[in-house]
N, C-alpha and C positions, 0 to 999 in steps of 0.2 A: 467188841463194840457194845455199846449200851443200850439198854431199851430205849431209855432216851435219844440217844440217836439213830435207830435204826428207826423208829414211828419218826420223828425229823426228816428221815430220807425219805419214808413213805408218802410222807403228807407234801414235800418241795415235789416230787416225783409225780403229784397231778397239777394240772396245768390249770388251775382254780383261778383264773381270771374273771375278777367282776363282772356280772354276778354269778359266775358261775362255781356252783361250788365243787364238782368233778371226783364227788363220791368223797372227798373229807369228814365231811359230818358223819357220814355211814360209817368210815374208819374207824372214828373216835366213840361212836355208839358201841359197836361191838365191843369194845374195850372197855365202856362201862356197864354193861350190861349184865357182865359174868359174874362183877360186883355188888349186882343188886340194885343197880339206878333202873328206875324207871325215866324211859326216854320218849318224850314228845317231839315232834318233826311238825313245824309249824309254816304254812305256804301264804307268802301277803305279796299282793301286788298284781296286775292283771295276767290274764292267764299265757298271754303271750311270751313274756317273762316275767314269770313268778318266781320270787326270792324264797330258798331254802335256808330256816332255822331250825335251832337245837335248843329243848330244854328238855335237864337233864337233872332227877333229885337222886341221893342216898338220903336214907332218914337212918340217923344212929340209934334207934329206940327209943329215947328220954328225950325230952324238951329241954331247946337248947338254941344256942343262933344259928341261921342259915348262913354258912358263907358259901359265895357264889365268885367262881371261875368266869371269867367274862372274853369274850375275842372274836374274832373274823377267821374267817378261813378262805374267804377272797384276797388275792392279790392284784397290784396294779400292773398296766399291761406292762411286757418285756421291753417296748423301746426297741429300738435296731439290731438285731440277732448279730448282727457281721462285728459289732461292738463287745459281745460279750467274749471273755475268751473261753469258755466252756457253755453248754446248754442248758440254758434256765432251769431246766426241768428233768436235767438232769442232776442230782447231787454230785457234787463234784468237791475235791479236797487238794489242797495247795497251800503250804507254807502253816499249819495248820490251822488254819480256816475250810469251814463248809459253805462252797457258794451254791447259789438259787437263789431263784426271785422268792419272795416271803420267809429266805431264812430268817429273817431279820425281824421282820415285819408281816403274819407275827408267830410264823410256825413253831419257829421253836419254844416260845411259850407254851405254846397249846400242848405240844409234844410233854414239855416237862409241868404242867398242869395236869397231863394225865397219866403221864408213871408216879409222879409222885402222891395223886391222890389213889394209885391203884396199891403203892407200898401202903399209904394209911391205912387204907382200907382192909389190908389182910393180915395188919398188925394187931387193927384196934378194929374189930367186927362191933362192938357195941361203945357207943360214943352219945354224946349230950351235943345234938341239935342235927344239922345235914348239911350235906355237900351239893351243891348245887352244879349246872355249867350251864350259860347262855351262851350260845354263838351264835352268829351272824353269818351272809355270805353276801350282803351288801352294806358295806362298811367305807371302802375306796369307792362307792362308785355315790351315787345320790343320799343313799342311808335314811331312802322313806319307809321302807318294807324291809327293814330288820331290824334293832334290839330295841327301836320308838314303839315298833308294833307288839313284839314281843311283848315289853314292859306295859304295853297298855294291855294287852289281856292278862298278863298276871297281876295287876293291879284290878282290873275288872272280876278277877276271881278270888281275889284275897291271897295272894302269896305274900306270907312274910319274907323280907328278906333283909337282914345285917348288915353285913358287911362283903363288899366287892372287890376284888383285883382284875382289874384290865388289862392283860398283858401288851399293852402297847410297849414297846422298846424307848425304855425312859432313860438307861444309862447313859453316859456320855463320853467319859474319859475309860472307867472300867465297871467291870460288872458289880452296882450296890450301890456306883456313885449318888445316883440322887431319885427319887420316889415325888410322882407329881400326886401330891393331895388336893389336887383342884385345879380348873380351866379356866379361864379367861372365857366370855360369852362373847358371842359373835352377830354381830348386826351389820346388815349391809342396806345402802340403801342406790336406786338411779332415781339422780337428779336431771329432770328436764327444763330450764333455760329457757324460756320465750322472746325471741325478739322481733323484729320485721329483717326478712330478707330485702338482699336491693345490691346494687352497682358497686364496686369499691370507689367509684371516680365522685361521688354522689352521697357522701356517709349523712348528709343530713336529712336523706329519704328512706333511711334505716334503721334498723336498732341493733347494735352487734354483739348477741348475749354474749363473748367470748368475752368482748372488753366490761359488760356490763357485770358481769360472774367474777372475774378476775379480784375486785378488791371482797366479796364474800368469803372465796373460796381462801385466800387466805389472811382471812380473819379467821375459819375455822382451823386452818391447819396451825395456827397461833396460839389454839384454846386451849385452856387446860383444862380439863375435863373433870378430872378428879385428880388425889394425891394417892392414890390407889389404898392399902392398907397393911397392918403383918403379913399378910401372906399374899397379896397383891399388889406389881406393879401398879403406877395410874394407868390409867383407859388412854388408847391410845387413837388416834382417827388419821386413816388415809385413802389418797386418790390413789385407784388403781387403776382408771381408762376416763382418756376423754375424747370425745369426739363430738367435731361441729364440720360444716362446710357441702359443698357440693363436690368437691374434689377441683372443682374448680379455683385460678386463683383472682378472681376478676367478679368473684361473690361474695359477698357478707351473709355467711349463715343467717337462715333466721329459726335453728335451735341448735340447741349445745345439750349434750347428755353429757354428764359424770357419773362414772362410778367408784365410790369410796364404802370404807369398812370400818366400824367401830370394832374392840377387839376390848373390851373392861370386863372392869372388877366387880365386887360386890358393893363398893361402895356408891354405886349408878346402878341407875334404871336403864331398860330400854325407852322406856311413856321419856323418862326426865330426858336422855340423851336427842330423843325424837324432838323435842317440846324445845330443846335449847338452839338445834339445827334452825328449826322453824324460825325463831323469833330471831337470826342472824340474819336469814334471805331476807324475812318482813322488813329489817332495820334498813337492807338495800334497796329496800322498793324492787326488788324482782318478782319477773311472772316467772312461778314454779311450781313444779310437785314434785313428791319422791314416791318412790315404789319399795315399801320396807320388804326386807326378808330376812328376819329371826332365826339365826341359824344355830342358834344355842343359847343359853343362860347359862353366866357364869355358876360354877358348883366346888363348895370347899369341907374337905374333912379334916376339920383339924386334932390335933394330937389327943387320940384316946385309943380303945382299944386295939383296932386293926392298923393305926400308924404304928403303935409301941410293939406290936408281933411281928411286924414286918420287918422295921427298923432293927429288934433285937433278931430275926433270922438272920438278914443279912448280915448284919457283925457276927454271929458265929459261924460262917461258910466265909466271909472276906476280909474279916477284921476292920472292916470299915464302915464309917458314924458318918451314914448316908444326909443327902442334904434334901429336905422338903421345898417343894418347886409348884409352881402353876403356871410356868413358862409356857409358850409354845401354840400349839395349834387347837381343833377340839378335836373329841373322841366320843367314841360313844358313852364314856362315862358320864357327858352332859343327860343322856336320858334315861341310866341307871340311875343316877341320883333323886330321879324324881320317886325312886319308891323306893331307895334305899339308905340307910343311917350313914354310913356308912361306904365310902365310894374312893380308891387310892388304883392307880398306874404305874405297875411295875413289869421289865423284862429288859432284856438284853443291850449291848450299846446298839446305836441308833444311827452313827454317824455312815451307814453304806445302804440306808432305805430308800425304796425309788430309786434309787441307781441302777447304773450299768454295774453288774459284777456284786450285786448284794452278797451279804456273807455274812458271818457270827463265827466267832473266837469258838474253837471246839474246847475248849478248854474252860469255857464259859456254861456250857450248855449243863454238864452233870450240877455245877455248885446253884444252879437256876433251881432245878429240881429240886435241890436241898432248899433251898429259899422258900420255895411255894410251899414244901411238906413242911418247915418249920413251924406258918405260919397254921395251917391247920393243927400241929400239934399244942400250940400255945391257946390257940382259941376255941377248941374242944375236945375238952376233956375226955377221959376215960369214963364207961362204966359198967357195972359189971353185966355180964352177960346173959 
């Protein structure tokens, strides 16, 4: 068995559900430790549940870029145990796959982010710049009091930082198929509807924002928002709950709540998206407001150094001319990006996360490690000692 996977069975083998990190971080301290990282243990959030992080430097002697290891070590809960056919939390092997919950998502990154920067590191004892790791252990769960806080005290203290790997599970079909270079920013907003409640027998002693809402709301599912750009789809807006009524059916609401999500590009604001929303309801003559909530700004890295290292690791461990993406959902890379050049998401397929029966291709896991030490090998250099 490989270090790589035996630190994979160690890490699936704590039951690190959000936020709980269940001595992972500690794990993977120890292990950089004997390396030379100096390790920070950073506590945010009140004290009742306080979120446990990790920051973690090598400095290779000479000045140089910081590339930074990024990830969770929280997972989302199990879901119905009598579902799984073996024990979350216990590593388990079948047909050769390794199931657990986080093998996926995103243990085995973190696993093969740390054998392979511990081979760097006892290859190449003096090197041009440092190796970083940020983890988190609330990531699945709210993601107030981990890598936002993190990044805002190393930004409050002058940490440079380069370039980022995320190890969120970006493959799809096989391991290398596609590397997300940026996210989609995420806005959500509840819309409240004002009308007069009253009688259904009686509609002209009412006002029934259900029907008054009804030609706005799709006007805006109409919109086109933007044409999105190279590397982003358009912005896309939808309802995902609506609710009016007394539960009664002999009542005319008199409010209707919606909730919908913008999900855009770089080619939109939030101010412009907010501002477009507004002048739809004004044009219906609706009583309204919305309660925004900013759940990310979109974040793009396009092709330069840390795409071109990546991309060329991955074709020499898979022979395959991976595909640049910004599909999909947000990550904490939305709040690396704000202090770093440099911000890409790569690791394992992805297609058995949050499931019943998670799992990762074993046969996936060694050529992963090859990928992440590639990418340090191409982006800092040797020097002498």
């Amino acid at each position: 068995m490989s270090d790589t996977l035996r630190l994979l069975e160690a890490l699936i083998a704590r039951p690190s559900v959000t936020p709980d990190d269940q001595g992972c971080q500690a794990l993977i301290q120890e292990r950089l430790e004997p390396l030379g990282f100096q390790c920070e243990t950073l506590w945010f959030g009140p004290e009742t549940l306080r979120v446990r992080n990790l920051w973690a430097v090598l400095d290779g002697g000479q000045p140089g870029p910081t590339v930074v290891f990024a990830g969770h070590t929280d997972v989302v809960p199990t879901g119905p145990l009598t579902q799984w056919r073996s024990d979350p939390f216990v590593p388990s092997y079948r047909d050769g796959r390794l199931y657990g919950r986080g093998a996926a998502d995103m243990k085995t990154s973190l696993a093969a982010m740390v054998v392979a920067t511990e081979g760097f590191a006892r290859q190449r004892p003096a090197f041009a710049g440092r190796i970083a790791f940020l983890l988190t252990a609330d990531e699945e769960g709210p993601s107030v009091d981990g890598t936002v806080k993190v990044v805002q005290a190393l930004q409050a203290r002058g940490e440079p930082l380069d370039c980022c790997i995320v190890g969120e599970p970006t493959s799809v079909e096989k391991l290398g198929d596609m590397i997300k270079n940026g996210r989609r920013g995420s806005l959500s907003g509840r819309l409240t509807i004002t009308g007069v409640q009253g009688h259904v027998a009686y509609p002209h002693l009412a006002k029934n924002p259900v029907h008054l809402a009804a030609p706005a709301l799709a006007e805006l599912a109409a919109t086109v928002w933007d044409q999105g750009n190279e590397y982003f789809p358009p912005t896309t807006w939808q309802v995902s709950n609506i609710h009016a009524g007394t539960g009664a059916t002999n009542v005319i609401p008199g409010e209707m709540l919606v909730d919908f999500n913008f999900r855009f590009s770089t080619a939109s604001t939030p101010e412009a998206l907010k501002a477009r929303v507004a002048r739809v309801l004004d044009r219906h003559e609706l009583q309204w407001r919305i309660d925004w909530t900013l759940g990310g700004e979109p974040f793009l890295t396009p092709v330069g150094p840390l795409v071109t290292a990546l991309q060329e690791a991955i074709h020499a461990q898979t022979g395959l001319h991976t595909e640049l993406s910004t599909t999909g959902g947000t990550s904490d890379g939305r709040f690396i990006a704000k202090a770093c050049r440099e911000v890409v998401e790569f690791g394992p397929v992805n297609a058995s996360i949050h499931k019943i029966d998670e799992h990762v291709n074993v046969a996936d896991v060694e050529p992963l490690q090859a990928i992440y030490r590639g990418v340090l090998d191409r982006l800092l250099p040797a020097t002498a000692a």
